[in-house]
VOSE-655093 format. One record per residue (C-alpha): z, x, y; residue in three letters. Coordinates in Angstrom, 3 decimals, decimal comma. Last residue first. Layout:
! VOSE-655093
atom z: Z	x: X	y: Y	res: ALA
...
//
This chain:
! VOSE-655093
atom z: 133,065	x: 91,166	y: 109,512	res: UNK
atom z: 131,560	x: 94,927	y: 110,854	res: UNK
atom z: 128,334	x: 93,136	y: 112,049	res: UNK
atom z: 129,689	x: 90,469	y: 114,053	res: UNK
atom z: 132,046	x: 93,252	y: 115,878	res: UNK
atom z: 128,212	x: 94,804	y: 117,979	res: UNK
atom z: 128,149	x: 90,787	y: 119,371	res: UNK
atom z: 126,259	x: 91,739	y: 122,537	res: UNK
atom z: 124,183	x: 95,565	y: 122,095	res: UNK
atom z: 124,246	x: 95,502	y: 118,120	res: UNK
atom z: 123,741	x: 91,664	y: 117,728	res: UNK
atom z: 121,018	x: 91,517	y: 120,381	res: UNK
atom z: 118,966	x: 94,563	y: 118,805	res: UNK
atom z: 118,932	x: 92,949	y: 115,347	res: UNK
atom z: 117,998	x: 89,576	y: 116,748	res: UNK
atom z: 115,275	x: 91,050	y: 118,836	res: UNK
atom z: 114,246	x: 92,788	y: 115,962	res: UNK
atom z: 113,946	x: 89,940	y: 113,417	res: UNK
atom z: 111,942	x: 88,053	y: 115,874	res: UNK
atom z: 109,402	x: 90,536	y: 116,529	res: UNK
atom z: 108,747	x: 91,296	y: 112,578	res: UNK
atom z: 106,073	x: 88,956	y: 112,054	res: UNK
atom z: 103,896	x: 91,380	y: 114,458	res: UNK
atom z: 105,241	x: 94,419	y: 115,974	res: UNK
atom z: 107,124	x: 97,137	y: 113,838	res: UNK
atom z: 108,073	x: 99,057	y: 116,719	res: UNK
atom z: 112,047	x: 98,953	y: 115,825	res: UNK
atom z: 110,956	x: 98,314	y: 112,142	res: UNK
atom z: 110,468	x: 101,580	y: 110,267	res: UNK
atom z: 112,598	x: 103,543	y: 112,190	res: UNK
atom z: 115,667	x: 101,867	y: 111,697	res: UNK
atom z: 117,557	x: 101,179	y: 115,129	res: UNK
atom z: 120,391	x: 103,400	y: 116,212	res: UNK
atom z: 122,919	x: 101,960	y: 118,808	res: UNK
atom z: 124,906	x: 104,703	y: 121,021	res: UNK
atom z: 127,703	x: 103,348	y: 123,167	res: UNK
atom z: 129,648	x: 106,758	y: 122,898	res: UNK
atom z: 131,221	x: 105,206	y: 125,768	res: UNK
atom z: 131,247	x: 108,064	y: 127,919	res: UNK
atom z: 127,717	x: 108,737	y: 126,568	res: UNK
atom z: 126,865	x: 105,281	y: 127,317	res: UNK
atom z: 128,320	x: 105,476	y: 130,776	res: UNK
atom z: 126,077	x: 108,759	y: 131,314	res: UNK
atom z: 127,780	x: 111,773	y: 132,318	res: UNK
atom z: 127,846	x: 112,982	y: 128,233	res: UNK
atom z: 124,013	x: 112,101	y: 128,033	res: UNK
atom z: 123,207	x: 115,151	y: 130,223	res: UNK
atom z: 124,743	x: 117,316	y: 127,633	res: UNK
atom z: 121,465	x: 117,136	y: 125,850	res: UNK
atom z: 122,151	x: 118,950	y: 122,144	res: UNK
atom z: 125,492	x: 118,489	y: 122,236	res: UNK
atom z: 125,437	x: 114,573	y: 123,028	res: UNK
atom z: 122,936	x: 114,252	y: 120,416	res: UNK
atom z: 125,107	x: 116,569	y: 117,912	res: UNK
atom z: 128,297	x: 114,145	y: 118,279	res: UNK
atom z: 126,345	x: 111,053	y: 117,832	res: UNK
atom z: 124,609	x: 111,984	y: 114,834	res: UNK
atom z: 122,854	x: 115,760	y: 114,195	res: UNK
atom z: 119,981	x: 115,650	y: 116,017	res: UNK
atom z: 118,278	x: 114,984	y: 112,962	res: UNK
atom z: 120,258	x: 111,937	y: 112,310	res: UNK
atom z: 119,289	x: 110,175	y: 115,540	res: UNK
atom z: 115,913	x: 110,732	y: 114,862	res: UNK
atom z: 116,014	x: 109,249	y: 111,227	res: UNK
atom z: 118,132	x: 105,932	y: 112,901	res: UNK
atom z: 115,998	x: 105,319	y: 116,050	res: UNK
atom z: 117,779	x: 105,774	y: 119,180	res: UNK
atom z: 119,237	x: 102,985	y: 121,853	res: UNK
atom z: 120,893	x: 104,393	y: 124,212	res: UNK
atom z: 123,643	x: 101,681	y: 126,467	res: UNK
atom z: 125,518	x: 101,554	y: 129,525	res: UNK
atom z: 122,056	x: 103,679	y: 131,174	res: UNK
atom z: 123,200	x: 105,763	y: 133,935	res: UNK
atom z: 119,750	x: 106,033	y: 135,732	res: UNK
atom z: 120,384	x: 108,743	y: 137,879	res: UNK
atom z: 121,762	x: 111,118	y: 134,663	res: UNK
atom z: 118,770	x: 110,477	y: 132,804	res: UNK
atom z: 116,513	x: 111,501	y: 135,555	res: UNK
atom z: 118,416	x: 114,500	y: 136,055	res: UNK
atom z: 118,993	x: 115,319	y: 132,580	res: UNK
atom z: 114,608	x: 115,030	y: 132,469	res: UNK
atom z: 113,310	x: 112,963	y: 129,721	res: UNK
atom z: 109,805	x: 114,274	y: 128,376	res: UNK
atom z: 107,311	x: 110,869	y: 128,843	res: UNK
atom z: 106,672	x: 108,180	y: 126,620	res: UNK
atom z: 104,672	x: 105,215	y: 129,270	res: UNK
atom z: 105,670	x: 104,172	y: 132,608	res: UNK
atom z: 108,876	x: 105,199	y: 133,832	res: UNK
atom z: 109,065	x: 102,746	y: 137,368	res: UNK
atom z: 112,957	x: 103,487	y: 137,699	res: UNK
atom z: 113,724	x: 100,147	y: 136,722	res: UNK
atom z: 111,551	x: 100,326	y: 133,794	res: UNK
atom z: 112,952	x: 103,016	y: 132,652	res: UNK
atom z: 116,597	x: 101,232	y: 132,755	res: UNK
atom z: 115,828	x: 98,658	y: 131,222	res: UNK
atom z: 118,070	x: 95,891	y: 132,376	res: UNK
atom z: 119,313	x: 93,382	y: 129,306	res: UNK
atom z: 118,342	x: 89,757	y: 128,585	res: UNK
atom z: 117,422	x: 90,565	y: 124,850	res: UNK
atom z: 113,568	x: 89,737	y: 125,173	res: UNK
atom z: 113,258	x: 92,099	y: 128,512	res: UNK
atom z: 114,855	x: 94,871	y: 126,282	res: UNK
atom z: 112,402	x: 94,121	y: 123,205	res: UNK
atom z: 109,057	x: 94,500	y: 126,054	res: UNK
atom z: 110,376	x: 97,843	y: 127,217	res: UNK
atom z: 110,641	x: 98,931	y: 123,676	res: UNK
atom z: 106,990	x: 98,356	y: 123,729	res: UNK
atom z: 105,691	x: 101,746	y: 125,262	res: UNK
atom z: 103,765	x: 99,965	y: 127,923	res: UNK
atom z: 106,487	x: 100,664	y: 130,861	res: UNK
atom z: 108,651	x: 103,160	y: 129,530	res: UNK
atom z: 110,155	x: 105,691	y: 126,804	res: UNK
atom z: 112,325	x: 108,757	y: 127,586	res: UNK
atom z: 111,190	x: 111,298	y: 125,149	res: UNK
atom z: 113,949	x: 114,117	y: 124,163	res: UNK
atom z: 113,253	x: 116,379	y: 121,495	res: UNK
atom z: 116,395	x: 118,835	y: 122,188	res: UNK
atom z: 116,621	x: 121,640	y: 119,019	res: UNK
atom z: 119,161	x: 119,336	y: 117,416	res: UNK
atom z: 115,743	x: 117,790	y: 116,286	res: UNK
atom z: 114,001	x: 114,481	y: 116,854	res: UNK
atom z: 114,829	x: 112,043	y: 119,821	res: UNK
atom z: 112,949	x: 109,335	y: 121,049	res: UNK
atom z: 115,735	x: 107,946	y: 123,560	res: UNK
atom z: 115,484	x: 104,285	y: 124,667	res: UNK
atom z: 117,656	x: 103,398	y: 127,516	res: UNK
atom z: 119,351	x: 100,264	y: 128,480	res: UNK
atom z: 121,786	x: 99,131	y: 131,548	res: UNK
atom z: 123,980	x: 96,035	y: 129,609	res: UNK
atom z: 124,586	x: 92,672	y: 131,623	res: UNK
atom z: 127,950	x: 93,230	y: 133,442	res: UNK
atom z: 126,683	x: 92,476	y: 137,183	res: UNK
atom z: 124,984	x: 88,757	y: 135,864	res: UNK
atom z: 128,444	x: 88,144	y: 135,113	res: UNK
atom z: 128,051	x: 84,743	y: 132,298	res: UNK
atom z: 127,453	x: 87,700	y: 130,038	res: UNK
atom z: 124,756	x: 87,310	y: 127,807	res: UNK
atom z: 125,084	x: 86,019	y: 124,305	res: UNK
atom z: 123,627	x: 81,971	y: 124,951	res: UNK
atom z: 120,507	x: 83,918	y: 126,407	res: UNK
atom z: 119,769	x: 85,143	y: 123,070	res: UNK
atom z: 119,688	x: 82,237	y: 121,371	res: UNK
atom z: 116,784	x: 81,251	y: 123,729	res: UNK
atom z: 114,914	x: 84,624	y: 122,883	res: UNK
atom z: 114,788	x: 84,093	y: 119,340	res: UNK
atom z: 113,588	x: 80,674	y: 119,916	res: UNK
atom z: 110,593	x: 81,815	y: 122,133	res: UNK
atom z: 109,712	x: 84,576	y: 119,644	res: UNK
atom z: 109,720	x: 82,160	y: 116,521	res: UNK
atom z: 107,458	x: 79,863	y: 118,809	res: UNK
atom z: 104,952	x: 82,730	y: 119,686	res: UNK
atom z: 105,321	x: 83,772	y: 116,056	res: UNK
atom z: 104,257	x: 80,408	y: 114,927	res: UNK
atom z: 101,391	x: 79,713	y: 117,189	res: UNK
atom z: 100,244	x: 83,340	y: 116,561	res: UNK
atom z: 100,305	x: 81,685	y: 112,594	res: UNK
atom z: 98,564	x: 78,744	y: 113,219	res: UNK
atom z: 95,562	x: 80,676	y: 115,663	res: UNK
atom z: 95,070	x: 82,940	y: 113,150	res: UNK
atom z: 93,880	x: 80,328	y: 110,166	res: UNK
atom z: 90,151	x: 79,976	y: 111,854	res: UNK
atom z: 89,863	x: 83,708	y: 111,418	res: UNK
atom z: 90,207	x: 83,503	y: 107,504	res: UNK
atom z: 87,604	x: 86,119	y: 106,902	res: UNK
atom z: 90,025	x: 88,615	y: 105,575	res: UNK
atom z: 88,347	x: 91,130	y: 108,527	res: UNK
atom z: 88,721	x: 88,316	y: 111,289	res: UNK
atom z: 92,228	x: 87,126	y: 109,945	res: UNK
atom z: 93,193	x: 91,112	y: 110,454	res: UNK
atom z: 91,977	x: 90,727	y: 114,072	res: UNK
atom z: 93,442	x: 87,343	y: 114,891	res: UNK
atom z: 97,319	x: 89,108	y: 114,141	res: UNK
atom z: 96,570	x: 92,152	y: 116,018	res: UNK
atom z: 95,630	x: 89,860	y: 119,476	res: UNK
atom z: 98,372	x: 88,277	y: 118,473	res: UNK
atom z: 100,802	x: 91,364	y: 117,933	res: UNK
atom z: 99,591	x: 92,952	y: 120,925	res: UNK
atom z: 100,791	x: 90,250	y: 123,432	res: UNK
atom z: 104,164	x: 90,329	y: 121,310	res: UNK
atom z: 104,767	x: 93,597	y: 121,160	res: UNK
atom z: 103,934	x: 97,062	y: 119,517	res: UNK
atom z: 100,998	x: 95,868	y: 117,430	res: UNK
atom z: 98,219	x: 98,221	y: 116,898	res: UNK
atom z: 94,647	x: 97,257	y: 117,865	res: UNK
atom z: 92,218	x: 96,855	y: 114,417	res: UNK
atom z: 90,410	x: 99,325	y: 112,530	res: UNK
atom z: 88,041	x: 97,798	y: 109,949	res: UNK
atom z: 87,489	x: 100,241	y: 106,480	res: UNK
atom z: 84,407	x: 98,845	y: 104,362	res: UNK
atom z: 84,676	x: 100,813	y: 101,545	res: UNK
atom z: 81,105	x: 102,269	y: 99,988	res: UNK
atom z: 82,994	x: 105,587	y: 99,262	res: UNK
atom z: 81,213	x: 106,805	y: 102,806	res: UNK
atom z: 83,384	x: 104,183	y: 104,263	res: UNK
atom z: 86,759	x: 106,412	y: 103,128	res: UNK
atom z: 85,328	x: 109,283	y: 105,776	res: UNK
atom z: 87,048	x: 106,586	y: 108,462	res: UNK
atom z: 90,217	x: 107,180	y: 106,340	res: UNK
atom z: 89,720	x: 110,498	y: 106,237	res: UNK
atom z: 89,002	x: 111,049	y: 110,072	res: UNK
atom z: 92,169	x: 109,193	y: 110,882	res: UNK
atom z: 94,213	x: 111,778	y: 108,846	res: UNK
atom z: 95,673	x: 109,146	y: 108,833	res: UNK
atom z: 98,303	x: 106,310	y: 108,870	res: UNK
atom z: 98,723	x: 104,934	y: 112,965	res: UNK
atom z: 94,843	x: 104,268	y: 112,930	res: UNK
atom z: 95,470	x: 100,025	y: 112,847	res: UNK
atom z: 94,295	x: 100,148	y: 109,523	res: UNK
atom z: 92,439	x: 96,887	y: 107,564	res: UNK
atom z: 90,680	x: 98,609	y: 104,168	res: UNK
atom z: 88,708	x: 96,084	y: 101,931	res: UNK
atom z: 86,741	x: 96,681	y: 98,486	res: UNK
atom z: 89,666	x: 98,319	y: 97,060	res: UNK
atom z: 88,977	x: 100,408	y: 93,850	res: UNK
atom z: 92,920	x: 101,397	y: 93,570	res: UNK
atom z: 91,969	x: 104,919	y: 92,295	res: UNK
atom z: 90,269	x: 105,700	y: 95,532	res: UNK
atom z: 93,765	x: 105,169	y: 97,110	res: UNK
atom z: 95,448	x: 107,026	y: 95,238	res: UNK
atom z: 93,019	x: 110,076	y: 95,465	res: UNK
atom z: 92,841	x: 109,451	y: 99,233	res: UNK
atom z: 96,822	x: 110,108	y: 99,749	res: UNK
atom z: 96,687	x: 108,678	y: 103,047	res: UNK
atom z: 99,626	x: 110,823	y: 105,281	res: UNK
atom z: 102,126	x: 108,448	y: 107,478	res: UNK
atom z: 104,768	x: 108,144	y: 104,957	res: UNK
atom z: 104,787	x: 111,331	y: 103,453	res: UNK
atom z: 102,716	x: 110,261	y: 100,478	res: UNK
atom z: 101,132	x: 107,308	y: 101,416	res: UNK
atom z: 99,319	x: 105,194	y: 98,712	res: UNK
atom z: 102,418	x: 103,416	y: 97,426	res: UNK
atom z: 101,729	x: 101,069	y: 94,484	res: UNK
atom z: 102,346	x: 97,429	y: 94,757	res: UNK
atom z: 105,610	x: 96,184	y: 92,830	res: UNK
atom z: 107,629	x: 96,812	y: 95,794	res: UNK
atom z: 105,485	x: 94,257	y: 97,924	res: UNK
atom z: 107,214	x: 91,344	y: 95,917	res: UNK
atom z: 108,884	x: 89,378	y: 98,444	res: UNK
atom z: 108,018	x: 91,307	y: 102,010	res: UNK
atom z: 108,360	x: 94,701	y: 103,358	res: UNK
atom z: 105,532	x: 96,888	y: 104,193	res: UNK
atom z: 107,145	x: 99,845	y: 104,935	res: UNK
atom z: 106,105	x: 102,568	y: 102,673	res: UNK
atom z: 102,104	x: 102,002	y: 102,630	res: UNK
atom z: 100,790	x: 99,536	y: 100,446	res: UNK
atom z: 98,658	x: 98,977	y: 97,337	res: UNK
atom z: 96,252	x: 95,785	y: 95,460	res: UNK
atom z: 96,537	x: 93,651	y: 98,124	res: UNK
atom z: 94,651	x: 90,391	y: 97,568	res: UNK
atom z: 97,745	x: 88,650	y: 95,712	res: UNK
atom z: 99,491	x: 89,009	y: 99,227	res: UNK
atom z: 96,698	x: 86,291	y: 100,634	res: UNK
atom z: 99,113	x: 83,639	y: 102,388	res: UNK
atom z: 98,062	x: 84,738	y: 105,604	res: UNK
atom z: 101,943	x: 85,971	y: 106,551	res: UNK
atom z: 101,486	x: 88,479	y: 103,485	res: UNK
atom z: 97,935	x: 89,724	y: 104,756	res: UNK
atom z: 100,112	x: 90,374	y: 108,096	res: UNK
atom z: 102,751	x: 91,797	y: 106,107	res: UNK
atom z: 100,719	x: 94,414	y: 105,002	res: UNK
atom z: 99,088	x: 95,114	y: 108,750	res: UNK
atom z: 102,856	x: 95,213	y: 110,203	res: UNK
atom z: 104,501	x: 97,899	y: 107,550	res: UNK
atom z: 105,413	x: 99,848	y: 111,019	res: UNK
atom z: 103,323	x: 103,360	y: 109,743	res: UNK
atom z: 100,438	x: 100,792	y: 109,283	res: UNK
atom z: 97,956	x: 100,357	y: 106,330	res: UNK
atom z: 96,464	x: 97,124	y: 104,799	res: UNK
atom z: 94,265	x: 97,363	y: 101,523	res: UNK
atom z: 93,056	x: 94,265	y: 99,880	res: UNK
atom z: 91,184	x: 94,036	y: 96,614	res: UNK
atom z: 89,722	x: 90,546	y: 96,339	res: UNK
atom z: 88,664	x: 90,860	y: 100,168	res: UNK
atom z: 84,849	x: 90,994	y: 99,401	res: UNK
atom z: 81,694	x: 90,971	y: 101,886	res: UNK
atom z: 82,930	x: 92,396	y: 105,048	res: UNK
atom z: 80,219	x: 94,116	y: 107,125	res: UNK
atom z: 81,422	x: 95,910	y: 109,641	res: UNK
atom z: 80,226	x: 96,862	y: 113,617	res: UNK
atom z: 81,527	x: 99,614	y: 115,396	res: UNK
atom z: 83,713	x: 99,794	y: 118,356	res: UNK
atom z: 83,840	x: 103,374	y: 119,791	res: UNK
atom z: 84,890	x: 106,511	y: 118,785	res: UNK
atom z: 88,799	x: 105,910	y: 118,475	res: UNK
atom z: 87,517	x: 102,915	y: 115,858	res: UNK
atom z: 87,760	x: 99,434	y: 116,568	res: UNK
atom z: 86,258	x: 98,096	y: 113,842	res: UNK
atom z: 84,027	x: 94,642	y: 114,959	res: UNK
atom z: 84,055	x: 92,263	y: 112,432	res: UNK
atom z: 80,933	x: 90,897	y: 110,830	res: UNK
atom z: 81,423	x: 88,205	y: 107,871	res: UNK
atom z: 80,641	x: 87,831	y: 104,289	res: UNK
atom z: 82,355	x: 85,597	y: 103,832	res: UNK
atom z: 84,753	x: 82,408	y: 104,554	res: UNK
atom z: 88,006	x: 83,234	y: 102,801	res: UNK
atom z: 90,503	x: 80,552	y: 101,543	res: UNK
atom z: 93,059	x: 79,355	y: 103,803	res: UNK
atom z: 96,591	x: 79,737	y: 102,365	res: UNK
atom z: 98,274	x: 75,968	y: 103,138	res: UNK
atom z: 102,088	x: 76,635	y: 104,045	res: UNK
atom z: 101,340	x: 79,955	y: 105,948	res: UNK
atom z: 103,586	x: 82,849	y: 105,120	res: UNK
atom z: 107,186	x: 82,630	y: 105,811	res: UNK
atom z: 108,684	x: 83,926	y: 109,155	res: UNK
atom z: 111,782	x: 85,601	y: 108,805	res: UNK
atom z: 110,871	x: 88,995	y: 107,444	res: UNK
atom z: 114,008	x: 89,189	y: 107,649	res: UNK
atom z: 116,843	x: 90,759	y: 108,965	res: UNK
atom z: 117,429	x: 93,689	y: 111,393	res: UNK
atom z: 120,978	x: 95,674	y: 111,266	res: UNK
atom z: 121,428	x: 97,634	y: 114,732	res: UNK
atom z: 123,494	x: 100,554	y: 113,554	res: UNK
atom z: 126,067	x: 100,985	y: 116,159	res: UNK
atom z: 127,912	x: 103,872	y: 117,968	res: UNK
atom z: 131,917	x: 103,524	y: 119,859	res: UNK
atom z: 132,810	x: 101,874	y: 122,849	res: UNK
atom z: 132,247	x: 98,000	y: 124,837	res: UNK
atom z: 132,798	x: 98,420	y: 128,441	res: UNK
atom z: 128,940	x: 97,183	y: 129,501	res: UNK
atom z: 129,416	x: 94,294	y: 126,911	res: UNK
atom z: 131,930	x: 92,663	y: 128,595	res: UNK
atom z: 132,890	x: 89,277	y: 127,421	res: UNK
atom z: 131,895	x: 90,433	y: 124,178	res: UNK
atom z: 130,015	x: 87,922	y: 122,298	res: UNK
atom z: 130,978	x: 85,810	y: 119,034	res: UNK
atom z: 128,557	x: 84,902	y: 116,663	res: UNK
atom z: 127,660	x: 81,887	y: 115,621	res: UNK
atom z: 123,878	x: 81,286	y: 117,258	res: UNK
atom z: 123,125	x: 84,502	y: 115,903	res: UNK
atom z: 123,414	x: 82,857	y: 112,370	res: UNK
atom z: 125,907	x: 84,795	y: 110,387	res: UNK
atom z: 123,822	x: 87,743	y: 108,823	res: UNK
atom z: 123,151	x: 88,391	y: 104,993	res: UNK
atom z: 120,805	x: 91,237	y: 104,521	res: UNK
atom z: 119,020	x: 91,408	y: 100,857	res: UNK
atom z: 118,701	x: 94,860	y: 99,379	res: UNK
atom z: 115,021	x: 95,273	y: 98,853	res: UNK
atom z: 114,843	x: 98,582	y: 101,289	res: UNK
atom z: 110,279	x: 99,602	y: 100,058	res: UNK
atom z: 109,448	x: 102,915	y: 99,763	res: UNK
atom z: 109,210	x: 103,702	y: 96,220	res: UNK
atom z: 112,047	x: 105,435	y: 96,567	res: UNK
atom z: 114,056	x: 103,684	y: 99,630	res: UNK
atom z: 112,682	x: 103,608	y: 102,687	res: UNK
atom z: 111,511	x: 105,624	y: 105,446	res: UNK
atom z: 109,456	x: 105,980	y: 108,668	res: UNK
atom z: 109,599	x: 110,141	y: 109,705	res: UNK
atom z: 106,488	x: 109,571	y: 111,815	res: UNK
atom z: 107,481	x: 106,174	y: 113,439	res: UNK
atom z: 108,239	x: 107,781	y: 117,001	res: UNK
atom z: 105,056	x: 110,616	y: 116,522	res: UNK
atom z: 102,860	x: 106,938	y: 116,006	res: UNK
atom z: 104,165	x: 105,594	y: 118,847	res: UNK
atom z: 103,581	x: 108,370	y: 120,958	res: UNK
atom z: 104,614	x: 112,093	y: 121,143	res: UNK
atom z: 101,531	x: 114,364	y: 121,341	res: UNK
atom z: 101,727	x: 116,807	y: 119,182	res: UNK
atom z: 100,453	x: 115,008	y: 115,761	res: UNK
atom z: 100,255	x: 117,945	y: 113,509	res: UNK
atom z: 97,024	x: 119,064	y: 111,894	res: UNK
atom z: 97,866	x: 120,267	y: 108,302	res: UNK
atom z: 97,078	x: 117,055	y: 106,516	res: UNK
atom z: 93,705	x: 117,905	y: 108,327	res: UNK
atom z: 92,619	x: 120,819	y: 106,331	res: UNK
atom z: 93,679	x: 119,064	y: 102,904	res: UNK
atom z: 92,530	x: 115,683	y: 103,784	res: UNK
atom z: 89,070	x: 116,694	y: 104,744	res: UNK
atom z: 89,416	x: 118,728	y: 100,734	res: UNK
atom z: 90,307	x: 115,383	y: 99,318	res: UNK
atom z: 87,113	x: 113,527	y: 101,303	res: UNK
atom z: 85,072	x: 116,149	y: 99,700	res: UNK
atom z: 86,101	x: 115,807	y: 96,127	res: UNK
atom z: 86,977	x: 112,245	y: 96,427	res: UNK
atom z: 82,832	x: 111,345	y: 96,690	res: UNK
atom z: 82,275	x: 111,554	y: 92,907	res: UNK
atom z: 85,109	x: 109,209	y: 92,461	res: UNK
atom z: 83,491	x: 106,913	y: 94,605	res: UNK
atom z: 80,098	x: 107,285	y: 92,833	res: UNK
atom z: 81,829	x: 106,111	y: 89,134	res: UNK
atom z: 83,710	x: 103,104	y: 91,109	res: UNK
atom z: 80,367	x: 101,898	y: 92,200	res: UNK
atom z: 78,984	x: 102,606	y: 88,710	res: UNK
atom z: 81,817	x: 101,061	y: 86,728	res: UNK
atom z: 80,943	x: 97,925	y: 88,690	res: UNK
atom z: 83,823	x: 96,105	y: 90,477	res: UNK
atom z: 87,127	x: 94,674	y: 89,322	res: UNK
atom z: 88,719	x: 91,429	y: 90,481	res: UNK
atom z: 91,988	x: 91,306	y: 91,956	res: UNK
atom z: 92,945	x: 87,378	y: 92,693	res: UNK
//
């Protein structure tokens, strides 16, 4: 399904890399400040090459065996997530173009004229766009990846990110893609965006962090492959994926309504003292409602990613912290994060040492991947033994 294009098209792109490499330059230098879900999935990893293809076997959630009380359980966690569980479509729809899509670029929403999706670019920190094309049944389209798309095969596409969350433009002016699909979390945004002046279409769509997201996500990328009639199949799968997830769940919570875990989620980077507390609209809130348990942040009416307080973090008393993996290692593990923020110490998950670390790549991977998470996070927080058999 890659075709090639004219020598001369390809001939003026190159021309172009000069100025877009020397954009990248300046702006590869411009630090994200601000922490959001983009500074949470900064340090995203994977193997070399970027892509974990050791397969996870887990007993069927429906199997394992809960604690009776998960608010006294002690000792750290690594949440293990499985999948991608949902297959792509059965019947791969077959492209209807050219078509207009709107790009929703930080500027404003701007018009784009698809005309070819034989060379298929998707880019996300979370992996989610990639796998989206994957899900679509149109994998043979993509022609590169970032490091964390994650489905059969994607580790023998080249990776076109070299830090993770930096677009190497040379690389991906080499591919000759006629489609880019970015949700703005790779960048320098402004070199991506300068990509259209190689004659690329380049379509920005809303970034997935939970399930409302997700679909609207999930119709967007059909819009720019021109399959937009196949969307509504594959949101109806997800949707039912989530609802299942969520109803093996409830078989895992405590039949005590009073011993149902009190979670926090702790952005954390540095033994320096990074600490984000993250809320209402940051999506982890969304994954704690799906796993039964009280967020804590949510409880206190924390609304977005804000700089956590020891007093605040001390009044809400969380049972459990959930971290992400990379951050949780730059702090120095369990032992340095309590260190570095005493205030988790008087918490009953720093009593506990009930800290669960959640691979970057995936926690706010969105999209397909919603399922897989939930199940990761309800295994660590209610059946945290399963996972050592």
């Amino acid at each position: 399904m890659n075709g090639t294009r004219p020598r001369g098209l390809r001939q003026q792109k190159t021309r172009q890399l000069g100025s877009i490499w020397r954009s990248v330059s300046v702006l590869a230098l411009v630090g994200l400040l601000g922490v959001s879900l983009t500074a949470c999935q900064a340090n995203a990893s994977g193997t070399e090459g970027g892509v974990k293809k050791e397969t996870v076997e887990l007993l069927p959630l429906k199997d394992v065996t809960p604690l009776a009380d998960p608010t006294a359980y002690e000792g750290p966690t690594t949440a293990v997530i499985g999948g991608p569980s949902i297959p792509p479509l059965a019947d791969p729809p077959a492209p209807k173009l050219p078509v207009t899509v709107v790009s929703k670029d930080k500027a404003g929403d701007k018009k784009i004229e698809v005309t070819d999706t034989s060379r298929v670019l998707a880019l996300s920190l979370s992996g989610t766009l990639g796998e989206l094309v994957y899900a679509y049944g149109m994998s043979d389209s993509l022609v590169g990846r970032d490091i964390s798309t994650n489905f059969d095969g994607a580790d023998e596409l080249p990776v076109i990110t070299r830090d993770g969350h930096s677009i190497n433009a040379e690389a991906v002016l080499a591919l000759d893609p006629t489609l880019i699909i970015t949700d703005g979390s790779i960048g320098p945004t402004d070199v991506v965006l300068q990509l259209r002046d190689a004659g690329i279409p380049v379509v920005t769509v809303d970034r997935a962090i939970d399930p409302e997201s997700s679909y609207k996500t999930a119709q967007q990328v059909a819009d720019a492959l021109g399959v937009g009639g196949a969307a509504p199949q594959l949101i109806g799968h997800l949707k039912a994926a989530i609802a299942d997830k969520e109803a093996e769940v409830k078989a895992l919570l405590p039949k005590d309504s009073g011993k149902l875990p009190r979670v926090a989620f702790l952005y954390v980077r540095g033994a320096a003292g990074i600490f984000y507390l993250f809320g209402e609209g940051s999506g982890v809130d969304s994954l704690i409602r799906s796993i039964g348990a009280v967020d804590v942040a949510e409880e206190a009416g924390w609304k977005g990613e804000r700089p956590m307080t020891e007093e605040a973090l001390v009044a809400m008393d969380p049972d459990v912290i959930l971290v992400m993996t990379k951050g949780l290692e730059s702090a120095g593990g369990v032992d340095g994060l309590i260190a570095a923020q005493p205030s988790i110490a008087l918490t009953q998950a720093g009593k506990h040492r009930r800290i669960i670390d959640v691979d970057d790549t995936v926690l706010f991977a969105g999209g397909t991947r919603i399922p897989d998470v939930i199940d990761g996070l309800a295994r660590a927080i209610y059946a945290p033994d399963s996972l050592k058999e």
